[in-house]
C-alpha positions in Angstrom: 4.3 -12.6 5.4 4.2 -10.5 2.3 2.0 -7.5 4.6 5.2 -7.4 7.4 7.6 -6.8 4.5 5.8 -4.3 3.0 5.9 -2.9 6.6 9.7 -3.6 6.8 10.5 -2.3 3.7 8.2 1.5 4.7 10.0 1.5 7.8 13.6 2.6 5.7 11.5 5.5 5.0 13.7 8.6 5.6 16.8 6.5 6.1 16.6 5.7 2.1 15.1 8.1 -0.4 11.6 8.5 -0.7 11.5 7.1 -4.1 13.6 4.4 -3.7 11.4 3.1 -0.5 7.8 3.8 -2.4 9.2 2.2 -5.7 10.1 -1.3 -3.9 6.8 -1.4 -1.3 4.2 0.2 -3.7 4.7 -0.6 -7.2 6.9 -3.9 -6.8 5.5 -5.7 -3.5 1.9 -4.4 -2.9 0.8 -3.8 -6.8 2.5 -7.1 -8.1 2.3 -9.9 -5.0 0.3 -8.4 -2.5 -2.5 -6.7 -4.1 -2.9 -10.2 -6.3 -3.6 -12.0 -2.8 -6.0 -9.4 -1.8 -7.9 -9.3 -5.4 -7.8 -13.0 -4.8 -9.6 -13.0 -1.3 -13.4 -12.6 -1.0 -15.2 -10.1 -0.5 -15.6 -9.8 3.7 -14.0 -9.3 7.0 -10.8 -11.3 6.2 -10.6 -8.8 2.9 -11.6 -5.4 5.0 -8.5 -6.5 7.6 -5.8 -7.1 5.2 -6.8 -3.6 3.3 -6.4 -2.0 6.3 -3.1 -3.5 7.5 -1.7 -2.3 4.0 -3.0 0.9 4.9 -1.6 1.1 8.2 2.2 0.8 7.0 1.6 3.5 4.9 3.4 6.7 6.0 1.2 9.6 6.3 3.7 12.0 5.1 3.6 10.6 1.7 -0.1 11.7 1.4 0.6 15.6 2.9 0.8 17.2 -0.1 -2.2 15.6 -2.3 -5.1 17.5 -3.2 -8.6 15.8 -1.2 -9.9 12.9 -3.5 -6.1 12.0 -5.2 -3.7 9.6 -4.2 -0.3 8.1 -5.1 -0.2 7.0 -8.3 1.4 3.8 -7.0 -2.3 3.3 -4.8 -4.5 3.6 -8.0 -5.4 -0.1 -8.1 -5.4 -0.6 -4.5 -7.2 2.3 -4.2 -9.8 1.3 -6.7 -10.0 -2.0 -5.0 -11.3 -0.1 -1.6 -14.2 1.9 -3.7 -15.5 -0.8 -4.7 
């Protein structure tokens, strides 16, 4: 339930300001409840699907203009959760 809000809530993107939309999916829902489940799964197939249903919402407009290697600062622990 908490993966198709984060994908409700990234769908307002470009009806409601960028900022607005990344602050309330990324930092608030992901980093704090959904990221938590996900750092709570084991390592495995169920963990590799849920990763990349998070990743799936995610606009790829909001990842035009970073430089190779970098992402949002908002996808730091997420994205530190992948590398590993």
């Amino acid at each position: 339930s908490l993966l198709q809000l984060l994908s409700n809530v990234v769908l307002w993107d470009g009806i409601v300001q960028e900022d607005k939309v990344r602050d309330l999916g990324l930092s608030k829902l992901l980093n704090r409840y959904l990221l938590l489940n996900i750092l709570n799964t084991p390592l495995g197939p169920d963990n590799i699907e849920k990763c990349n249903k998070v990743v799936a919402c995610l606009p790829e407009r909001w990842f035009q203009d970073l430089k190779g290697g970098s992402t949002l600062p908002e996808l730091l622990n997420f994205s530190q959760h992948l590398l590993q």
